[in-house]
C-alpha positions as CSV (number, residue, x, y, z in Angstrom):
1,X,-6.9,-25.5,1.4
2,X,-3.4,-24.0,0.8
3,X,-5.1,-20.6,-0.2
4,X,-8.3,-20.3,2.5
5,X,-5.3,-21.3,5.6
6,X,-2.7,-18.6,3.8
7,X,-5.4,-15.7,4.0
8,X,-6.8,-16.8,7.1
9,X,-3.3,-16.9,8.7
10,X,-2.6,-13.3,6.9
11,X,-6.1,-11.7,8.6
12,X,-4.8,-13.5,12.2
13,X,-1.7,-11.6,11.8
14,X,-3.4,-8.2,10.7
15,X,-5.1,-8.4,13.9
16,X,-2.3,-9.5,16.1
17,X,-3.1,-13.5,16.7
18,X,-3.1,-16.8,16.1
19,X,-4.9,-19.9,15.0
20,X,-5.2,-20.8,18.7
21,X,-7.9,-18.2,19.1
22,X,-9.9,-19.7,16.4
23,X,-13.3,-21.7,17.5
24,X,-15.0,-22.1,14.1
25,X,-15.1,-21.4,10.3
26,X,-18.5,-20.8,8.5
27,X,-19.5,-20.5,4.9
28,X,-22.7,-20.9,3.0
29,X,-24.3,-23.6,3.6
30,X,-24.0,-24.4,0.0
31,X,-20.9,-24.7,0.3
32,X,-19.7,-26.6,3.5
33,X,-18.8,-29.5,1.7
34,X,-16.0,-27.7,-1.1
35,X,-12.7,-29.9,0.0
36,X,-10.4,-26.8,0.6
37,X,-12.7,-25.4,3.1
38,X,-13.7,-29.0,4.7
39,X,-9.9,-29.7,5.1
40,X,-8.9,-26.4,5.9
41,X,-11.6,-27.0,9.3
42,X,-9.8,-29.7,10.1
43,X,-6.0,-28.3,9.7
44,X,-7.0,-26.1,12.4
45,X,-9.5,-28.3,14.0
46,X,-12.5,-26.4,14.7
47,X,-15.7,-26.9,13.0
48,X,-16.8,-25.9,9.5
49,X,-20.3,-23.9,9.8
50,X,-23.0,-23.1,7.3
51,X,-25.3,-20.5,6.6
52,X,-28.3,-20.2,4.7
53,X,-28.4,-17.0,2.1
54,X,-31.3,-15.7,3.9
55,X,-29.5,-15.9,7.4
56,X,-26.5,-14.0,5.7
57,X,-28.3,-11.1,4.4
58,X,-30.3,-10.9,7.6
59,X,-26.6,-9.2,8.6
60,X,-25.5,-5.6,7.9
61,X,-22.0,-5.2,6.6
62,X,-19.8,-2.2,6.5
63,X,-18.3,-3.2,3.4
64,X,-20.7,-4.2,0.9
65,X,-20.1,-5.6,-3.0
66,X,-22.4,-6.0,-5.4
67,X,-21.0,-9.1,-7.2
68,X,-21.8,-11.6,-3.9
69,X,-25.3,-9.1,-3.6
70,X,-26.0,-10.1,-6.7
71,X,-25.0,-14.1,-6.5
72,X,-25.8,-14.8,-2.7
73,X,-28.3,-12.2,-1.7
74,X,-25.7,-10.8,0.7
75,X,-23.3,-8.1,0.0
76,X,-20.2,-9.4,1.4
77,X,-20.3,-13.0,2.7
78,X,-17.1,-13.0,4.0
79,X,-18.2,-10.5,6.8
80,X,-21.5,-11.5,7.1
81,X,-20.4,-15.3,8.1
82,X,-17.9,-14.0,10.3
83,X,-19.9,-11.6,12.7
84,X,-22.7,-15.0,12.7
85,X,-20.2,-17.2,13.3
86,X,-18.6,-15.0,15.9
87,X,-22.4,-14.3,18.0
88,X,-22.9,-17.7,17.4
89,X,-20.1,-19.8,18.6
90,X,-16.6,-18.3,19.1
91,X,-13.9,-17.2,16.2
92,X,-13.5,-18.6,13.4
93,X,-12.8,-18.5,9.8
94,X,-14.8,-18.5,6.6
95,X,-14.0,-19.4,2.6
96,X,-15.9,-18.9,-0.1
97,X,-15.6,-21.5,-2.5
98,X,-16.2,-21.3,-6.5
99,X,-17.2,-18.8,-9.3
100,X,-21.0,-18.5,-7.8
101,X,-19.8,-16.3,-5.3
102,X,-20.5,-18.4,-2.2
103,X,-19.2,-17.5,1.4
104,X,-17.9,-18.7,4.8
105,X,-17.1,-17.9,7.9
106,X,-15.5,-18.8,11.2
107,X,-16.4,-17.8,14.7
108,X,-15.4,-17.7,18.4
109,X,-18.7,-18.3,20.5
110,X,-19.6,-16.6,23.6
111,X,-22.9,-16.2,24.0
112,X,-23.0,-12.4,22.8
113,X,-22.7,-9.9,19.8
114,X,-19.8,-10.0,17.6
115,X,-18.0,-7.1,16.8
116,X,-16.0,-7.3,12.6
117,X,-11.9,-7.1,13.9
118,X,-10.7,-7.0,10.4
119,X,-12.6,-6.0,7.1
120,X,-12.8,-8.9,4.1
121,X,-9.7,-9.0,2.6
122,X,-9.0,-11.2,-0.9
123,X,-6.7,-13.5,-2.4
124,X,-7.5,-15.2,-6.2
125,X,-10.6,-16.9,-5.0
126,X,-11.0,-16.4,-1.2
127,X,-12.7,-13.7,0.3
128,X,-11.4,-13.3,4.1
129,X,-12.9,-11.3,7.3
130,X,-12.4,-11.8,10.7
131,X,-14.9,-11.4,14.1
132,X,-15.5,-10.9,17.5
133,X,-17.8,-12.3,20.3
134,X,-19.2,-9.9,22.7
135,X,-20.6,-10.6,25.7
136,X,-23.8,-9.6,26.3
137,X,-24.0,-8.1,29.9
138,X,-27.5,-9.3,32.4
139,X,-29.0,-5.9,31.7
140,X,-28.1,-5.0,28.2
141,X,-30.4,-5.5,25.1
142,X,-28.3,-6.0,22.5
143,X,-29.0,-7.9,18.9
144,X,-26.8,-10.9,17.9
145,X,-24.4,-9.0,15.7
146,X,-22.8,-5.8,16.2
147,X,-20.8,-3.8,14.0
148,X,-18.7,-0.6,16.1
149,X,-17.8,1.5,14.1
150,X,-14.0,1.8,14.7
151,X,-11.6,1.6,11.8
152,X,-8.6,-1.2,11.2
153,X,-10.4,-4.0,13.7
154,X,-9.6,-1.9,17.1
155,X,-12.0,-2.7,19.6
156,X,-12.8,-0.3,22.4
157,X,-14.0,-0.9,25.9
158,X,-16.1,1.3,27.8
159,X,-15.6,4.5,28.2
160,X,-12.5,5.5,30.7
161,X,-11.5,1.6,30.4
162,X,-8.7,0.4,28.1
163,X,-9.0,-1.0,24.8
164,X,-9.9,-4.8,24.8
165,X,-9.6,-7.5,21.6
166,X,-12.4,-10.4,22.1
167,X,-12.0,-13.7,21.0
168,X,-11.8,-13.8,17.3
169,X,-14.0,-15.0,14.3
170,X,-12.7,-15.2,10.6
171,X,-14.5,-15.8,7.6
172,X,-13.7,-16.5,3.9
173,X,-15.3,-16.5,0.9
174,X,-14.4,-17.3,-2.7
175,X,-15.0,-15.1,-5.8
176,X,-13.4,-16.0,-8.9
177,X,-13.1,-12.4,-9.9
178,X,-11.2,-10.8,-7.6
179,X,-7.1,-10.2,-7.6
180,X,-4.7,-12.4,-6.0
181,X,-3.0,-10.9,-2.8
182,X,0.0,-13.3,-3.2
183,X,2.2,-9.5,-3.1
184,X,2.8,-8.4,0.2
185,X,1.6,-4.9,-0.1
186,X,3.2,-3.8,3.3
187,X,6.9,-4.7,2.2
188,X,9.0,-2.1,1.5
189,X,12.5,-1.6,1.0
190,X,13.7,-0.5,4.8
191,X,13.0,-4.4,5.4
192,X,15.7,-5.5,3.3
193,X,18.3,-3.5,5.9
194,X,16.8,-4.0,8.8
195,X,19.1,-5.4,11.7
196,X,22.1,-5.9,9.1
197,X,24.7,-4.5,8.3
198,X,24.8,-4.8,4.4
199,X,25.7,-2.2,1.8
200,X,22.3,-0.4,1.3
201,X,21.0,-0.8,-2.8
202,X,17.0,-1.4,-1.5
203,X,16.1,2.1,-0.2
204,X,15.4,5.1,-3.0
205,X,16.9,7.2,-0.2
206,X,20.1,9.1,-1.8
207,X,23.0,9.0,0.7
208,X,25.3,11.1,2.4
209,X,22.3,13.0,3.4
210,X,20.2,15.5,4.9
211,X,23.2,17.9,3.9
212,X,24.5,19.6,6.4
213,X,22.8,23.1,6.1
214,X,19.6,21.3,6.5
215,X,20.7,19.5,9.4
216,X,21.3,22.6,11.1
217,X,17.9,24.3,10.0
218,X,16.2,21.3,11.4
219,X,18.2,21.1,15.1
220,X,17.9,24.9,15.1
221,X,14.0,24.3,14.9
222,X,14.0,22.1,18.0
223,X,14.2,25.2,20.6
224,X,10.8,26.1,19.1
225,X,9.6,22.4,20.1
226,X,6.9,24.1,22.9
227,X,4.9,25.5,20.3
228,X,2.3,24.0,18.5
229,X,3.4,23.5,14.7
230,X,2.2,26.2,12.2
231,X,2.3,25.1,9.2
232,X,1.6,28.7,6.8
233,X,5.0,29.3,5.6
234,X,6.1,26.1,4.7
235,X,2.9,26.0,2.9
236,X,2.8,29.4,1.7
237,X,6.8,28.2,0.4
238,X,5.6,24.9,-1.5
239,X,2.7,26.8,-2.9
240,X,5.1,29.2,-4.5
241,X,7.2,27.1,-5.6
242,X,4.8,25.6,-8.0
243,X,3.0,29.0,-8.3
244,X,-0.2,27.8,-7.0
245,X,-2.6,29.5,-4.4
246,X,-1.7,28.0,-0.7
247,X,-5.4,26.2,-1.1
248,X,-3.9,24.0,-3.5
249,X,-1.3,22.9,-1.3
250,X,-1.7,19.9,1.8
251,X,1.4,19.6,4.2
252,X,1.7,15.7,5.0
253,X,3.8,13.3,7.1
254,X,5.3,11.7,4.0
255,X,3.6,11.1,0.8
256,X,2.5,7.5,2.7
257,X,0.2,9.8,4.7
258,X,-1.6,10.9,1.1
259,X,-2.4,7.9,-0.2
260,X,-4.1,7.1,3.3
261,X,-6.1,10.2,3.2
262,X,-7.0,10.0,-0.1
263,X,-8.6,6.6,0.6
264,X,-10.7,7.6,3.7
265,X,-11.8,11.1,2.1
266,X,-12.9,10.3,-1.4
267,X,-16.0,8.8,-2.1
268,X,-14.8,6.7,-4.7
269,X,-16.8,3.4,-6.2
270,X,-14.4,2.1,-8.7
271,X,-10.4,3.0,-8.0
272,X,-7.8,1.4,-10.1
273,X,-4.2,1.1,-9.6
274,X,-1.4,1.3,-12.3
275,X,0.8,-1.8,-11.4
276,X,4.1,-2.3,-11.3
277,X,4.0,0.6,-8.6
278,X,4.4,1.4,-5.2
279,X,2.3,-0.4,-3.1
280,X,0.8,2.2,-0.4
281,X,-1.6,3.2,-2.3
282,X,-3.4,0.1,-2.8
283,X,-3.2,-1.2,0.6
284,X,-4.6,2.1,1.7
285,X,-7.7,1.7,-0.5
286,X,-8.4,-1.4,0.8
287,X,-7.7,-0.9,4.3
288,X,-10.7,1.7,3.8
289,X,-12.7,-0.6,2.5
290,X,-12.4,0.2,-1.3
291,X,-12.3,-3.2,-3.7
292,X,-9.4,-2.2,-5.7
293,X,-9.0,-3.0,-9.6
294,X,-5.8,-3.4,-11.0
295,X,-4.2,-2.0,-14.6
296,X,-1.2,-4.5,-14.8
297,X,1.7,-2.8,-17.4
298,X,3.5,-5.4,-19.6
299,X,7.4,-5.7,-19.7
300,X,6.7,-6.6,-23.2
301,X,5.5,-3.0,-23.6
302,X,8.6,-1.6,-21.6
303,X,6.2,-1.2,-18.7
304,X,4.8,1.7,-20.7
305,X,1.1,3.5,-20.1
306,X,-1.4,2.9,-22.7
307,X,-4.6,5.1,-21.7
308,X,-7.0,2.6,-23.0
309,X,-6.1,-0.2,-20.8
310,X,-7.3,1.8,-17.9
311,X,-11.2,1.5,-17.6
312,X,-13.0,4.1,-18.5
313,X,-15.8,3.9,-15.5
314,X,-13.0,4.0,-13.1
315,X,-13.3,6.8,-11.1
316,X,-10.1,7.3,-9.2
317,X,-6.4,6.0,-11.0
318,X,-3.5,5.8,-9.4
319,X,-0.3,5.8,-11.0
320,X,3.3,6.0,-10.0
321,X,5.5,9.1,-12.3
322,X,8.5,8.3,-12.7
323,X,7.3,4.4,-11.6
324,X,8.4,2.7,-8.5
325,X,10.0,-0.2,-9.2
326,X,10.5,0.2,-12.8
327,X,11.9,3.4,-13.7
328,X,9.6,4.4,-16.4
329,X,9.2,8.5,-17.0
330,X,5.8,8.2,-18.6
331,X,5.3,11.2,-20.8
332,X,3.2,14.5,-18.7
333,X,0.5,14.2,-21.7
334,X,0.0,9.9,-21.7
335,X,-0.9,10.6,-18.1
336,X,-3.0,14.0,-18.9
337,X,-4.8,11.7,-21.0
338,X,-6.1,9.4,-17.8
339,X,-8.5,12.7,-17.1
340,X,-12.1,13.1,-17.3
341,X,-14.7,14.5,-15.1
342,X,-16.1,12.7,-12.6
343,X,-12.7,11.0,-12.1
344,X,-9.5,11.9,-9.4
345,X,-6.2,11.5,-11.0
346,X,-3.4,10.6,-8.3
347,X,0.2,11.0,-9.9
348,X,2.9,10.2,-7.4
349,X,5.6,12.3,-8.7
350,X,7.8,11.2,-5.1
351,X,10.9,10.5,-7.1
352,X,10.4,13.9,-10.0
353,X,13.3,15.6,-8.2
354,X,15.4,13.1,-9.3
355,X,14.7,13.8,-12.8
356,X,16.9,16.8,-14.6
357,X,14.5,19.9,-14.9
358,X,11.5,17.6,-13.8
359,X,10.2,17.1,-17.3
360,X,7.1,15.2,-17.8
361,X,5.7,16.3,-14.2
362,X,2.2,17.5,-13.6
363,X,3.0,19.3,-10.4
364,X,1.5,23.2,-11.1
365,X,-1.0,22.6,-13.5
366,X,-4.3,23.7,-13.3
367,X,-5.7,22.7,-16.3
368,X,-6.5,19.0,-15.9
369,X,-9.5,18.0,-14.4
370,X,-9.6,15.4,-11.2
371,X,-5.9,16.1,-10.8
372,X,-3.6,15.5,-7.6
373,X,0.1,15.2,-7.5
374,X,2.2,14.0,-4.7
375,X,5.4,14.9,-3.6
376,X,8.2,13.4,-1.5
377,X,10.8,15.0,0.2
378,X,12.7,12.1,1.6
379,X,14.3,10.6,-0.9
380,X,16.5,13.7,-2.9
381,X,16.8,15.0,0.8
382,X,17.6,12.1,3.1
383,X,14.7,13.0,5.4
384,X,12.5,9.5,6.0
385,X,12.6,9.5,9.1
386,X,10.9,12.5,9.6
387,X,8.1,12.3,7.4
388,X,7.6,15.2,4.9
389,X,5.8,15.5,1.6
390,X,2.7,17.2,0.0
391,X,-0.3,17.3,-2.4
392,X,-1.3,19.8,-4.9
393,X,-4.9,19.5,-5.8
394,X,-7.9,21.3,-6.2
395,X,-8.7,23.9,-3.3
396,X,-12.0,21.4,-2.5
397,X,-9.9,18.1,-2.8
398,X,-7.2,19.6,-0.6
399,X,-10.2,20.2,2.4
400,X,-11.6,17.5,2.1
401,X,-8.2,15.4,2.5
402,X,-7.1,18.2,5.6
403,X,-10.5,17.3,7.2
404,X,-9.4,14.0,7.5
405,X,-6.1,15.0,9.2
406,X,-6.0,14.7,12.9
407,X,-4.5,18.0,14.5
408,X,-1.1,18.9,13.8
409,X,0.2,16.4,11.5
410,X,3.2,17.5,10.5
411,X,6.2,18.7,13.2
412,X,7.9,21.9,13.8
413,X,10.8,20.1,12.2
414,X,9.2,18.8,9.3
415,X,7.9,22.4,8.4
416,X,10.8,23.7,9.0
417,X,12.8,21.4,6.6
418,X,9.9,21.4,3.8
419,X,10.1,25.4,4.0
420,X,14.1,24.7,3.6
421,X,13.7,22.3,0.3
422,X,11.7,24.9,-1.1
423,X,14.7,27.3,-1.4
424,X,16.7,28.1,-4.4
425,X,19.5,27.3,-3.5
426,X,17.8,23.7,-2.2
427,X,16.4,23.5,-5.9
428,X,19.9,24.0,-7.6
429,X,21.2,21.8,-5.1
430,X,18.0,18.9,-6.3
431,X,18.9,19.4,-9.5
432,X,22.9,19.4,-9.7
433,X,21.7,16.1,-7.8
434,X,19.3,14.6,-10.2
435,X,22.1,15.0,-13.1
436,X,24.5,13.1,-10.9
437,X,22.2,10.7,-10.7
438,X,21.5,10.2,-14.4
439,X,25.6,10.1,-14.5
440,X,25.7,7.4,-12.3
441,X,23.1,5.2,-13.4
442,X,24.2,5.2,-16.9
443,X,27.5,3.9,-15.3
444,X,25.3,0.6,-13.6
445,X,23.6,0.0,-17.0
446,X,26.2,-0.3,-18.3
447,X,27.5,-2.4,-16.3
448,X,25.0,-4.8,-15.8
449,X,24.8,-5.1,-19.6
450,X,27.9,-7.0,-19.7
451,X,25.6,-9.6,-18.2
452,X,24.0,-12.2,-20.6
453,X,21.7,-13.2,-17.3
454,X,20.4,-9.9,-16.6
455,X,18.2,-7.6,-18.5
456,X,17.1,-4.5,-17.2
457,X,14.1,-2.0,-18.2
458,X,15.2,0.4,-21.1
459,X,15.1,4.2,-20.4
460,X,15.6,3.9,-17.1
461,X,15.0,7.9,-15.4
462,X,14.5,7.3,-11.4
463,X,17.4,6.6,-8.8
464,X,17.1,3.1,-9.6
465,X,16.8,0.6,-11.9
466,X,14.4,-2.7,-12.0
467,X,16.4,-5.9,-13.6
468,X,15.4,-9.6,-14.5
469,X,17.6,-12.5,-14.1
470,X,16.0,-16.1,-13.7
471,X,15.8,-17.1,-10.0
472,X,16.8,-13.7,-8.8
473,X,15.2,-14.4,-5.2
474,X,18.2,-16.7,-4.5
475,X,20.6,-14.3,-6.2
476,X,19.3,-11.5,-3.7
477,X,20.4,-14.3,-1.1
478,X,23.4,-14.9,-2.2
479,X,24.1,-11.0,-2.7
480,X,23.3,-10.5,0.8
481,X,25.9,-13.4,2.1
482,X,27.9,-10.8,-0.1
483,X,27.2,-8.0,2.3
484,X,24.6,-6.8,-0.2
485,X,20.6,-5.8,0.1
486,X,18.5,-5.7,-3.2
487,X,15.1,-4.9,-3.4
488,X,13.3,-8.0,-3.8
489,X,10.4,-7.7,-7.2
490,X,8.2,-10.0,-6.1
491,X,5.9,-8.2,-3.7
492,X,5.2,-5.6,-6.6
493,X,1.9,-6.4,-8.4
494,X,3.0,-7.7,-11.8
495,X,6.4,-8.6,-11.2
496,X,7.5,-12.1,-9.7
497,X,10.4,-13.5,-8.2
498,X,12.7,-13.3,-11.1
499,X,13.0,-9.1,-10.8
500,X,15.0,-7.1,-8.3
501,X,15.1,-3.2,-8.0
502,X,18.3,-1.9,-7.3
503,X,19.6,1.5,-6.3
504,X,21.4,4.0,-7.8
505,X,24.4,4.7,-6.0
506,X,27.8,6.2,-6.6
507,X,30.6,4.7,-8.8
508,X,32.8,3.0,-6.2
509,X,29.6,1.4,-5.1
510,X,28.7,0.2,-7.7
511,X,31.9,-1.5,-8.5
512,X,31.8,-3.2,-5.5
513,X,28.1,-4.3,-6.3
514,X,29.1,-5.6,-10.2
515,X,31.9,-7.5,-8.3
516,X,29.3,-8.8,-6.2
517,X,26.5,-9.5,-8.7
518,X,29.4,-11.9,-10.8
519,X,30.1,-13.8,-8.3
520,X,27.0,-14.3,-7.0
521,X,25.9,-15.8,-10.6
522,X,28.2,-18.0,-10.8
523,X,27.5,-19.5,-7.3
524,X,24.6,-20.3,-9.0
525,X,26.0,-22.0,-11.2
C-alpha cells in the first residue's frame, strides 16, 4: 500500500494535483484482490477497478514494454488501465501487483475519451500512469480512449483557446523487475540553499565568480539584445578550441539541456546509466519514455568503472567523468572501452575544467565510435544562471540533437560568454583555477580524516568530495542549524542516507566548516 499511494502521490504531483481529483483506481482484474492495491482504494476512497487482458490490449499505448507484452498481452498496463479507467469512470489510479507483471489503473469518469497526463513511471514493483476524461461533444465521433500526442501530460484545448487539464486518472502496475524510484531524480543541490541564508558547500559552482572581465563581456553584450542570437562564433570558438570542425560542436542552454535532447532525439531501445551520477540524465530518459537500466558502482570498488558490468546490448551509456557525487577521474581509456558500434557513448565531462590539464577527458577525439562529450561552463565560470554548455559529437549526432532544438536556444549573452571561456587567457585562468582547487581539497581531506566517523572516497579529483558517516541526514540537519548546507547523498542512485557531498571551497571556509562538522557529531552524541 505504502509504495502504490507513494508513486501515485509522486505522478499527482508531476502533473500538478491532488488525491482530491482522483475517482478510481484499476488494475487487472487478476489482480483486484492483492491487499496493497485493495487498501490503497480505500486510503483514498474511490473504487478499485478491474480489467480483463483482452480489454487492456484492446488500448494503444505510447509507451510500450515488452516484459508486461509478454506476461499480460498488453504493453504497458499501467497506461493502458489508466486511459480505460479514465473513459470509463473519472481519474484514478492503478498498481500492478506481483512478479507476473499484472496492471492497474485508476480513472476519473465523464462520459468521454481519456487523454494519458503523465507517462508510466516506476518504483521497485509499481508501475504508475496517470489519465484524463474527455468529454465527448453532441457532434463528435470519437473512440473511448484517446492518446494526443503532446509531451510531459500537457493537454491542449482547441485551437485559439487556452490550455485545459481534465479530471485525472492514474494507474499502477507492479513488475518485479524494474528499479526503485525511492531517489528523487529532480533534487539537486540549489535546493539545499534555497530561501536560507547558510554558507554554501551543496552547489559545484566555484565562488567569487563570473570574474569581472567576464561580467563586463556579458553586460556589454546586452546593447545587442534586439537581435536575434547568432550563434557561429561562439561555435566556430568551442570548435577550435578542441580542434574539431564546427559540425561537431552543439551550443546548449546548460549541459541539462543535452541530456534532454539526447533523450528525445535518439532512437535508443536499451540506455543504461552509470550510478552514482548526476541525475538529469536519467530523469530525461524517462521523461521521454525510455525504461532506463541502471549500472550501480560499488564503494567497495572505490566507485570505480569496470567495463564488463555495463551490458553489452545496451545501446546508449551514460556516465558522469569526473563523477558527480563521488569524485572519481575514471581513466580516458576504461571509458574508451564502453565503445562499440551500434552504441552512443555520453561522457559528461561538466566538471573536466576542474581537473589540472584535463587528463583523462575525451573531449576532441575522433576516434571512438558512438562518442558524445558534454561540457559545462557554469561551474569553473560562475555562470548558472545563464545557462551555457556544449556537445561534441559526430557531425550526424550533433543534427539530429539541433533538430530537436526549438529556435534560438542559447542568448546573445550566453554566446557571448561561451565565445569568452574559450579564450586563452580564460583557459589559463581555468587552469591556475583547477590547481587551486586540488590545493584546497587536499586541505578538507585532510581534515576530515581526523574524523574516526567520517570516511571519504579516495582519489578524490572534482571540486568536491563525497563522505560517509552513519546517520549523516541528521548531521546535514544539524550542520544547517550550524549555518551550513551539504549536499544530501541520498537522492543519488546507489548511495543512501548515510553519504553527503560537500564542496570544495577555500581554506578559511573550510575551517569554519571542520569546526562545524565537530560539533555537529558530537550533538549526536
Amino acid at each position: 500500500m505504502d509504495e502504490v499511494l507513494a508513486l501515485v502521490d509522486g505522478v499527482l504531483r508531476e502533473a500538478g494535483l491532488g488525491r482530491a481529483g482522483v475517482r478510481s483506481l484499476g488494475t487487472l482484474d487478476a489482480r483486484a484482490a492483492e491487499p496493497g492495491l485493495v487498501v490503497a482504494a480505500a486510503v483514498l476512497g474511490v473504487p478499485l477497478r478491474g480489467f480483463t487482458a483482452g480489454e487492456l490490449a484492446a488500448v494503444p499505448v505510447p509507451h510500450p514494454s515488452e516484459l508486461p507484452l509478454a506476461a499480460t498481452g498488453t504493453a504497458s498496463v499501467a497506461e493502458a488501465a489508466a486511459l480505460l479507467a479514465a473513459a470509463g469512470d473519472g481519474p484514478g489510479a492503478g498498481t500492478e501487483a506481483g512478479g507476473g507483471g499484472t496492471g492497474a489503473a485508476a480513472g476519473v469518469g465523464a462520459g468521454g475519451g481519456a487523454v494519458l497526463l503523465v507517462p508510466k513511471r516506476k518504483s521497485a514493483r509499481v508501475t504508475c500512469a496517470l489519465a484524463a476524461s474527455v468529454p465527448v461533444r453532441t457532434n463528435e465521433d470519437a473512440p473511448a480512449v484517446r492518446l494526443l500526442p503532446l509531451p510531459h501530460g500537457y493537454i491542449a484545448g482547441e485551437p485559439g483557446s487556452p490550455p485545459t487539464i481534465p479530471t485525472p486518472h492514474t494507474t499502477a502496475a507492479m513488475d518485479m523487475h524494474t528499479h526503485t524510484d525511492a531517489h528523487d531524480l529532480r533534487h539537486h543541490g540549489d535546493a539545499e540553499v534555497r530561501d536560507e541564508k547558510l554558507i554554501d558547500l551543496a552547489v559545484n559552482v566555484r565562488t567569487n565568480t563570473p570574474p569581472e572581465w567576464l561580467r563586463e563581456r556579458i553586460a556589454a553584450s546586452l546593447t545587442g539584445l534586439a537581435a536575434y542570437p547568432d550563434g557561429r562564433s561562439a561555435r566556430a570558438a568551442v570548435a577550435e578550441r578542441h580542434d574539431l570542425p564546427s559540425n561537431r560542436v552543439l551550443l546548449t542552454a546548460g549541459a541539462a539541456e543535452a541530456f534532454v535532447l539526447l533523450a528525445r532525439a535518439l532512437p535508443v531501445r536499451r540506455p543504461v546509466v552509470v550510478h552514482p551520477q548526476f541525475t538529469e540524465p536519467e530523469a530525461a530518459l524517462r521523461d521521454a519514455g525510455h525504461e532506463v537500466g541502471r549500472v550501480l558502482l560499488r564503494e567497495e570498488d572505490g566507485f570505480r568503472l569496470d567495463p564488463a558490468s555495463v551490458p553489452q546490448d545496451a545501446d546508449l551509456v551514460v556516465i558522469g567523468n569526473p563523477t558527480n557525487p563521488t569524485s572519481v577521474l575514471h581513466p580516458a581509456a576504461t571509458i574508451a572501452a564502453l565503445a562499440r558500434p551500434g552504441r552512443t557513448l555520453v561522457v559528461d565531462e561538466a566538471f573536466m575544467d576542474a581537473v589540472p590539464g584535463e587528463r583523462e577527458s575525451l573531449a576532441g577525439r575522433t576516434d571512438v565510435p558512438g562518442l558524445v562529450v558534454l561540457r559545462s561552463l557554469t561551474k569553473t565560470w560562475g555562470l548558472a544562471g545563464l545557462r551555457i554548455g556544449y556537445v561534441l559529437a559526430e557531425p550526424e549526432t550533433i543534427a539530429a540533437l539541433e533538430r530537436t532544438q526549438p529556435l534560438w536556444p542559447v542568448s546573445t549573452p550566453a554566446l557571448v560568454a561561451a565565445e569568452a571561456c574559450m579564450s586563452r587567457v580564460a583557459l589559463a585562468e581555468a587552469e591556475h583555477a583547477a590547481h587551486r582547487i586540488g590545493v584546497e581539497r587536499a586541505h578538507l581531506l585532510a581534515g576530515l580524516a581526523e574524523f574516526d566517523e567520517v570516511r571519504t572516497v579516495a582519489g578524490s579529483e572534482g571540486p568536491f568530495v563525497l563522505l560517509r558517516i552513519d546517520g549523516a541526514d541528521a548531521v546535514r540537519e544539524r550542520l544547517r542549524s550550524l549555518g551550513f548546507a551539504a549536499r544530501r547523498g541520498d537522492t543519488f542512485p546507489g548511495l543512501d542516507r548515510n553519504w553527503l557531498r560537500i564542496a570544495v571551497r577555500d581554506r578559511v571556509t573550510t575551517n569554519r566548516f571542520l569546526q562545524a562538522l565537530d560539533q555537529a557529531l558530537l550533538m549526536g552524541g
